[in-house]
C-alpha positions in Angstrom: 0.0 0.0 0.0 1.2 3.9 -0.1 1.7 3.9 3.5 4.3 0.7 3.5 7.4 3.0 2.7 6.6 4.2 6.4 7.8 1.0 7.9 10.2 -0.2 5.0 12.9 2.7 4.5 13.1 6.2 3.9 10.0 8.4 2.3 12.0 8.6 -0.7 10.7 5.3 -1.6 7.6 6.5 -1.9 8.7 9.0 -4.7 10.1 6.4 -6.7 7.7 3.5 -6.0 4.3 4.6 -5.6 4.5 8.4 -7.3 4.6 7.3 -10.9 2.0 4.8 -10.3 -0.2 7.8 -9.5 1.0 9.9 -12.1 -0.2 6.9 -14.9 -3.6 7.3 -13.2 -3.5 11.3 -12.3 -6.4 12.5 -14.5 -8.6 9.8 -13.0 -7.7 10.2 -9.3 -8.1 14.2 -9.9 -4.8 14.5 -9.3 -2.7 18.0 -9.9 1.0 18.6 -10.0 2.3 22.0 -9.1 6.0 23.3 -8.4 5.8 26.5 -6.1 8.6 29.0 -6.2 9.8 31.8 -3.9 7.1 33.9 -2.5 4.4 31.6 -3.6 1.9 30.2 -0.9 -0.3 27.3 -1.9 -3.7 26.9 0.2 -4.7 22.8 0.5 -8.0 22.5 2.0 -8.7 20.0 4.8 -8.9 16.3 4.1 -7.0 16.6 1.2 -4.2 14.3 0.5 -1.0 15.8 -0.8 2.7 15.2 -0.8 5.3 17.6 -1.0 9.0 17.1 -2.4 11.8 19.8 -1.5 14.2 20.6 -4.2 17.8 22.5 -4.2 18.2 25.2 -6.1 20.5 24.5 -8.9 24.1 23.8 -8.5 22.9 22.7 -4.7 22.6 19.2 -3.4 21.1 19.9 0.1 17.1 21.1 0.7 15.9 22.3 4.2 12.4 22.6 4.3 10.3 24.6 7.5 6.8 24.1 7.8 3.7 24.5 9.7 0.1 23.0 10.0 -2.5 25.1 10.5 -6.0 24.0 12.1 -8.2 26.1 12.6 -10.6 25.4 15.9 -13.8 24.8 13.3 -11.9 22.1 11.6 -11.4 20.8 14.5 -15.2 18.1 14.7 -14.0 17.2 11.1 -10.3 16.4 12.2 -10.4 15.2 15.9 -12.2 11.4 14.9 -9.6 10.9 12.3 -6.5 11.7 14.4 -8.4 9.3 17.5 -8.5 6.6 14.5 -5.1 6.8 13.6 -3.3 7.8 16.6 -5.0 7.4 19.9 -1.8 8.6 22.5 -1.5 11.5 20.2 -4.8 12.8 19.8 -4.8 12.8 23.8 -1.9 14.3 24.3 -3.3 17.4 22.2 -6.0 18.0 23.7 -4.3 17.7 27.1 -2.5 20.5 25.6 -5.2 22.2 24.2 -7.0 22.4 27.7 -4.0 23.7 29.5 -2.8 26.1 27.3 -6.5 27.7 26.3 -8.5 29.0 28.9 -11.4 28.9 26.2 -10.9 25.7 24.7 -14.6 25.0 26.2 -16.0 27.4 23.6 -14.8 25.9 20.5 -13.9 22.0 21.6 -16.5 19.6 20.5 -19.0 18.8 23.6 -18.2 15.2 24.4 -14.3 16.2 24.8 -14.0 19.7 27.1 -13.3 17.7 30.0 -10.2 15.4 29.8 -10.7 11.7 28.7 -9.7 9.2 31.5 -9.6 5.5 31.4 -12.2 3.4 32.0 -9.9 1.1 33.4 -7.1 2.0 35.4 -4.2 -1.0 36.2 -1.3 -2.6 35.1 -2.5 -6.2 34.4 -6.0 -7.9 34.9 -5.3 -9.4 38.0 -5.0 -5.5 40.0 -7.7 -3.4 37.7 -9.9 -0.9 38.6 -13.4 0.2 36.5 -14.1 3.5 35.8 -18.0 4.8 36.3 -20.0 8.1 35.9 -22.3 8.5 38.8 -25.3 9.3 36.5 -24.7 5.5 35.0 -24.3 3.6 37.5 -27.6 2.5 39.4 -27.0 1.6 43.4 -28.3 -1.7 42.6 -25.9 -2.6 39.9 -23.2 -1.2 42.2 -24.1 -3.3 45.2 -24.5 -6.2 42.7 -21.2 -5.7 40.3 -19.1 -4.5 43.0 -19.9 -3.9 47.0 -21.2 -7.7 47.1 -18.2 -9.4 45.3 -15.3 -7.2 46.9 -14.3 -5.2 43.7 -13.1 -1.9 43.7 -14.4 0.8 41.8 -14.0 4.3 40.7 -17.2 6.5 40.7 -16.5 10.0 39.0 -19.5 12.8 39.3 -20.0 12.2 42.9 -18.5 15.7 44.4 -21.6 17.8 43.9 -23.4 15.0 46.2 -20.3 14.5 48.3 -20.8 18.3 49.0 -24.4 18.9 49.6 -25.9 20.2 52.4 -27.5 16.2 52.6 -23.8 15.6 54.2 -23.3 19.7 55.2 -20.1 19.6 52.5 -18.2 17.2 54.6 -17.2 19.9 57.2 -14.9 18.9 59.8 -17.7 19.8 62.3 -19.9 17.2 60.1 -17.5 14.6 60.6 -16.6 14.4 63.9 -20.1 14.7 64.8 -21.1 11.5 62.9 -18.0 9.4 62.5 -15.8 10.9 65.3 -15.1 7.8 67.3 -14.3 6.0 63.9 -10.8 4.8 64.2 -8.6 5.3 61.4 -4.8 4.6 60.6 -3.4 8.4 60.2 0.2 8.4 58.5 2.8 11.0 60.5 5.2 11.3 58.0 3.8 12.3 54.6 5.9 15.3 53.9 9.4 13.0 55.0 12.0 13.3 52.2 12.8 9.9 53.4 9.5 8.7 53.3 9.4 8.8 49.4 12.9 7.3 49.2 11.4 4.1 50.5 11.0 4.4 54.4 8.7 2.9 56.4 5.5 4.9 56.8 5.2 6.5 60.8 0.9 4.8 61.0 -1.1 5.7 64.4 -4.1 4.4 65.2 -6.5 7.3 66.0 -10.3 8.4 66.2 -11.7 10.8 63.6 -12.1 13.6 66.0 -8.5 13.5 67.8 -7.5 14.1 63.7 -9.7 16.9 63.3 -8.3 18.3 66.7 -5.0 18.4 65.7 -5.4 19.4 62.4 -7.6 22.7 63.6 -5.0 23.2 66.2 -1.6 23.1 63.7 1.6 23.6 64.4 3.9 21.0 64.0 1.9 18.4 65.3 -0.6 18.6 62.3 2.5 18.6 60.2 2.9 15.8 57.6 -0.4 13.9 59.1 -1.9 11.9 56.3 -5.2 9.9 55.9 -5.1 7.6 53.4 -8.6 6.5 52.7 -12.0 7.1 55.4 -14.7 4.5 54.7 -18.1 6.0 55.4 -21.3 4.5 55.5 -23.2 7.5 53.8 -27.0 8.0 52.8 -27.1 9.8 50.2 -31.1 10.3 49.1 -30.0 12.6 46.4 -28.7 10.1 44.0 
């Protein structure tokens, strides 16, 4: 095919394999030949395949060629499906970059990808993988079913708003010690230890909800470093 020189040798194959095969069928493909000179600038509209060939000027044996691709954000619906086809870790790495870099990529990104894609599944192998869910999609019965009841874990995104509601008062420290204050939790000491990321044994103590809260409203370098790693709590949650 025309796209084999990619993975056989150099694209100068291509001009001298598949080019004058092309050429012998040019008026049927639509095909057009043009040579652009100095101060020349040659418009080729999207989806339009083309191929360009630098030539030295004469006497010279050595062509450098600068260029640029323009796309313009309404070509963007027409070109974004394509690139995803072709090149999936590419097409996610621009638009990572699109959303950092422009404030109002909202405005002109298709719907379906202003907010960044994430994995449905997150894990290295199928023996340690997690399933991704939207809140809005998942039903509490297929969630007790698929996952509470057989032990796998699970990663719900869209709960915040309900997280945050006044049905749980926004998960104020006042809230929780209130309801979950004699919880006992495993609360890391060391979190912000160089040594701790170099491989160290984590500094655990066992502790109830509210002595955390205490120290953490009080400061200082008591509250320094202390980490809690994951709070399981049995929450009603009417709203969803």
């Amino acid at each position: 095919s025309g796209d084999a020189y990619k993975d056989g040798g150099p694209q100068a194959y291509w001009w001298l394999d598949h080019y004058p095969r092309l050429r012998e069928q040019g008026a049927k493909l639509g095909m057009v030949d043009i040579l652009q000179g100095p101060g020349d600038t040659v418009f080729i509209p999207a989806g339009w395949w083309h191929a360009t060939l630098n030539l030295p000027d004469e006497g010279e044996d050595v062509t450098v060629a600068c260029t640029r691709n323009v796309m313009p954000p309404a070509a963007l619906p027409f070109v974004l499906p394509l690139m995803r086809e072709a090149d999936p870790a590419f097409t996610r790495v621009f638009l990572e970059t699109i959303r950092r870099r422009r404030p109002d990529a909202p405005s002109f990104l298709p719907e379906d990808l202003v907010e960044a894609d994430r994995p449905q599944r997150v894990g290295c192998c199928e023996s340690w993988m997690l399933e991704r869910r939207e809140a809005r999609s998942l039903s509490l019965a297929e969630c007790r079913r698929g996952f509470i009841r057989t032990g796998k874990p699970l990663i719900i995104d869209g709960l915040a708003p309900h997280l945050l509601s006044a049905e749980c008062c926004g998960l104020s420290r006042e809230w929780l010690s209130a309801n979950f204050g004699e919880k006992c939790v495993a609360v890391y000491r060391n979190f912000k230890d160089p040594e701790s990321r170099a491989g160290a044994a984590d500094k655990a103590e066992l502790m109830r909800v509210r002595e955390l809260l205490a120290l953490l409203r009080r400061g200082g370098e008591e509250a320094e470093g202390l980490y809690l790693y994951d709070l399981s709590l049995p929450l009603q949650l009417p709203g969803l």
